[in-house]
N, C-alpha and C positions, 0 to 999 in steps of 0.2 A: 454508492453515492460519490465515492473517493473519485473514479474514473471517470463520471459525469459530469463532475467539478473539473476535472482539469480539461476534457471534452470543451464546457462550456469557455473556458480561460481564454483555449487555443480561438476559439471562435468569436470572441470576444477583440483579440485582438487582430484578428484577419479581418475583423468588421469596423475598422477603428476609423475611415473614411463616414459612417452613418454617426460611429461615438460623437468622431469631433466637431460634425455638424449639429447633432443633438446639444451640445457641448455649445458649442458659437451661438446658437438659437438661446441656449438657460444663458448666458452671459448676457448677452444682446437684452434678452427680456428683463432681466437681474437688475443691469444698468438701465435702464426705461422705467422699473418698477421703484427704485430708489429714487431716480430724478421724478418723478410725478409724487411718489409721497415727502420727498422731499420741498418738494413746491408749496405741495399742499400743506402740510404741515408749517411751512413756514407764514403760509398767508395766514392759516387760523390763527397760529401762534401771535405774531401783531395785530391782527385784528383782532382777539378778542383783548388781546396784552395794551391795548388801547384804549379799551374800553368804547370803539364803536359797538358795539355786538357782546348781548350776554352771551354767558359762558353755554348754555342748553341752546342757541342756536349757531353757535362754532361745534357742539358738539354734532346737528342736525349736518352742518356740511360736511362735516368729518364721513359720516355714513353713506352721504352721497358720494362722496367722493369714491367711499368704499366700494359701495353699488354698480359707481359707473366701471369701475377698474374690474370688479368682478364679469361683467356683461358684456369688455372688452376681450376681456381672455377667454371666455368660453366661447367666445365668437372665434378668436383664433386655435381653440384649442379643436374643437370640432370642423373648422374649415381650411386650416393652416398644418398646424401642428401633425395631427393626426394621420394626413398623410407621408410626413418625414417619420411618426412612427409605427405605420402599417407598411412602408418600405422599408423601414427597418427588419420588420419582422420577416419579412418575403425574402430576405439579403442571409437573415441567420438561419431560414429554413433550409435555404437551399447548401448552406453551408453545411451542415447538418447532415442533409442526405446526397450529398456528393463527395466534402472533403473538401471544393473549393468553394471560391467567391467570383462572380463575376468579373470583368475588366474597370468597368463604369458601375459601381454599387448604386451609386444613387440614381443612375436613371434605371438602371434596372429594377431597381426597389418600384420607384413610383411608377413605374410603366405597368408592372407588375402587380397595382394596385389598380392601375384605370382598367388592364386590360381584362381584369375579372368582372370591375365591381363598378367601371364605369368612372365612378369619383369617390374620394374618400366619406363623401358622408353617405355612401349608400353603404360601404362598412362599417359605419361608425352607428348606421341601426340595428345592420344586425349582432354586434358586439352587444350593444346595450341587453337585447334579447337576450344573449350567451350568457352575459354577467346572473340577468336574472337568475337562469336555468342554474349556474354555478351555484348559487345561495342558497336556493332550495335545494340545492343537492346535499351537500356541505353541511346544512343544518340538518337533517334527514340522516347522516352516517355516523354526524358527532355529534349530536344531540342528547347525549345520557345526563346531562346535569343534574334532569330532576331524576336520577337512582340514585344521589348520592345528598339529594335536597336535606336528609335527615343531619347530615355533618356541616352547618353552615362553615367555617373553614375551605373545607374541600370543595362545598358547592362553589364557592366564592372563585378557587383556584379555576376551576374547569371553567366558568364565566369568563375568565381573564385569558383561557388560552381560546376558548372560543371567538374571543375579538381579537387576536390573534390569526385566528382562520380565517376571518372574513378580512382581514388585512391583505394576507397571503391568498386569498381567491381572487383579491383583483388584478394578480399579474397571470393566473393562469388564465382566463380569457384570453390571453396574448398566443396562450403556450395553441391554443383551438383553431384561433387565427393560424397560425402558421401551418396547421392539421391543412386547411384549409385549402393555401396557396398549395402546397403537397400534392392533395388530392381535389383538385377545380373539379366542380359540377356546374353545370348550365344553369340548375336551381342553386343558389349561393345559400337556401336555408335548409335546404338537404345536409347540404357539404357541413352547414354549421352543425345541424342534428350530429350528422355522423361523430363529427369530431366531440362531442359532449358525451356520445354513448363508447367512443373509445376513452376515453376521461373516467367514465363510471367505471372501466375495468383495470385502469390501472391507478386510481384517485391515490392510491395508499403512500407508495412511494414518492409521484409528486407532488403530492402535499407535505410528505415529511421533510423533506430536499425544502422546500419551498419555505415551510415554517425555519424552519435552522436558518437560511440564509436570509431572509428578510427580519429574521431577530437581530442577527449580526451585524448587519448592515444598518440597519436603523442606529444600532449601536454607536454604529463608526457616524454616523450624521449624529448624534445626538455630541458624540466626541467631538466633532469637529466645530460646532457650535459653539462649546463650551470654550474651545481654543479660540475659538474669535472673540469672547466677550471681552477680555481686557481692552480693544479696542476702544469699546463702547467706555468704559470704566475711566480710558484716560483722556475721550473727552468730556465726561460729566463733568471734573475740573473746570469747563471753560464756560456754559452753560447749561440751560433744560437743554435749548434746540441745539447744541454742539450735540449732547447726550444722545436727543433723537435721533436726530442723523444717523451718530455710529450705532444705533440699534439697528436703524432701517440698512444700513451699511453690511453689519453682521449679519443681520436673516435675506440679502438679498446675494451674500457669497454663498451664504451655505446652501438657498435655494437652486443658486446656479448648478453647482456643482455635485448635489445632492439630484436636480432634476438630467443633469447633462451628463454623469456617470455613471451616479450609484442604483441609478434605474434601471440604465440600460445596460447594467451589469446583473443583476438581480434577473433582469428578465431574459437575460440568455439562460442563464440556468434552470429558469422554469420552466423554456420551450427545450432547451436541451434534454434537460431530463424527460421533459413528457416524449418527445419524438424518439427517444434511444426506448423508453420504457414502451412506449406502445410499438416498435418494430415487431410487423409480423401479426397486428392482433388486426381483426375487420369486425365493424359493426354488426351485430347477432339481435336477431327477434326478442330474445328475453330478454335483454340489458336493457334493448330500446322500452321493452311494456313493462320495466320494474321502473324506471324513469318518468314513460306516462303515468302510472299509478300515483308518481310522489312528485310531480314537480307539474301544475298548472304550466309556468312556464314553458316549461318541454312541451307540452301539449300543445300549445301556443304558437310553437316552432314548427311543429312538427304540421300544424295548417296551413301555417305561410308555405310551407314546403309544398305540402297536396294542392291550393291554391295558384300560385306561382306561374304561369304561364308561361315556363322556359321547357327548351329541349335539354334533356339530362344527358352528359356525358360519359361513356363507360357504362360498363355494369352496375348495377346496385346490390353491394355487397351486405345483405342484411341475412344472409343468414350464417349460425353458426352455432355451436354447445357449450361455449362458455356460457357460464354460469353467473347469474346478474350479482352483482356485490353483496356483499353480506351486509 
């Protein structure tokens, strides 16, 4: 785990051209996210502090406000975003299995995302697919809570490290992506099966790597939070909305910095670890039908795959004698 940590470190900072633009994107968004509820916030605040508008229809615009700011960002996180962090991912893979990084990261990243997949939201369906497949996998290998149901205590503990797992599963999807760019197939939901049934052979290690450092790291967001509240504390002094402000102030640095670092820190290690741990393994018939048996989802992939009306590139490496997960 030691040498995949520092693997990822190195890689990490070869890749600091994608960080810092990940980085300028959470700032940019941070300051746009603070100035809109800072608006907003301010208009409810006198209008209802005026008594134009009871207090249940300031709280009705509050919600919309909410609403609409949520509908904006999944628009950009699916049409925008997503492609600065699927080129990211294409930038660490290849750093990964070479040693280097390209000249130009960032156009290599996105080019490297059209030239597969067309545009980013035809990754961004079959991610969602992947994630599926992850959960049911996941829940399927660590599911023992109810043996231990008899000791509420312990049942209670293994509940808390299992939302834990499902925390740390939503960055290996990332780790599959990158499997991906690796190994390009003409059918892009082949390429994604494969990389899920190399996943089942090595889940053990990538998950443990992955739980440890997204404890960690949460850790250090939750720290750094805590260091920004005085902020907020010394303008309560002056008013509510001074007060507001420096709240929306504190959760819009930590957001930045939290979505522009400490992610794309986290998620080198995920992919690192899974591409150094799966060297050398190829997708095997058993893994794949211990997978169909337990995951609807995989199933599901595994049609689009058969469906698909592309020309497949390379051999198709399904067969093999490793043995499906225990």
């Amino acid at each position: 785990m030691l040498s995949n940590f520092k693997t990822a470190t190195s890689v990490f900072v070869k890749t600091a051209p994608f960080v810092l633009l990940r980085f300028a994107i959470g700032i940019l968004l941070g300051g746009l996210s603070i100035l809109y509820f800072g608006v907003v916030g301010y208009v409810l605040f006198n209008y209802v502090d005026l008594g134009s508008a009871s207090f249940l229809i300031g709280l009705a615009g509050l919600g919309i406000a909410i609403l609409l700011f949520y509908k904006v960002w999944r628009w950009l996180v699916k049409y925008v975003l997503y492609l600065v962090k699927a080129g990211h991912i294409a930038v660490i893979a290849e750093a990964v299995d070479t040693g280097e990084v390209p000249s130009n990261q960032i156009r290599y990243g996105t080019n490297k995302v059209t030239d597969q997949f067309m545009q980013a939201t035809a990754l961004f369906g079959v991610d969602l697919v992947v994630k599926g497949v992850l959960k049911q996998f996941n829940k399927a290998v660590v599911s023992f809570s109810e043996l231990v149901s008899f000791v509420p205590a312990l049942a209670q503990l293994i509940r808390f490290v299992g939302k834990g797992i499902e925390i740390a599963a939503s960055y290996i999807d990332e780790a599959v992506i990158a499997y991906m760019f690796l190994n390009p197939e003409g059918n892009r939901w082949k390429s994604a099966a494969d990389g899920l049934v190399i996943y089942a052979k090595t889940w053990k290690p990538v998950l443990a790597t992955t739980l440890v450092v997204v404890g960690a790291l949460y850790a250090l967001g939750v720290t750094l939070f805590l260091m920004l509240t005085p902020l907020a504390a010394v303008l309560s002094g002056l008013s509510l909305a001074f007060e507001l402000f420096g709240w929306i102030v504190v959760g819009g640095v930590t957001l930045a910095i939290y979505s522009g670092i400490i992610k794309p820190y986290i998620k080198t290690i995920v992919i690192t670890t899974f591409l150094i741990e799966s060297e050398g393994e190829t997708p095997d018939a058993e893994t794949r039908e211990w997978l169909e048996d337990r995951s609807e989802k995989f199933r599901e992939l595994q049609g689009k795959a058969e469906t698909e009306d592309t020309t497949t590139v390379g051999d198709d490496p399904t067969q093999g004698d490793t043995p499906a997960p225990a």
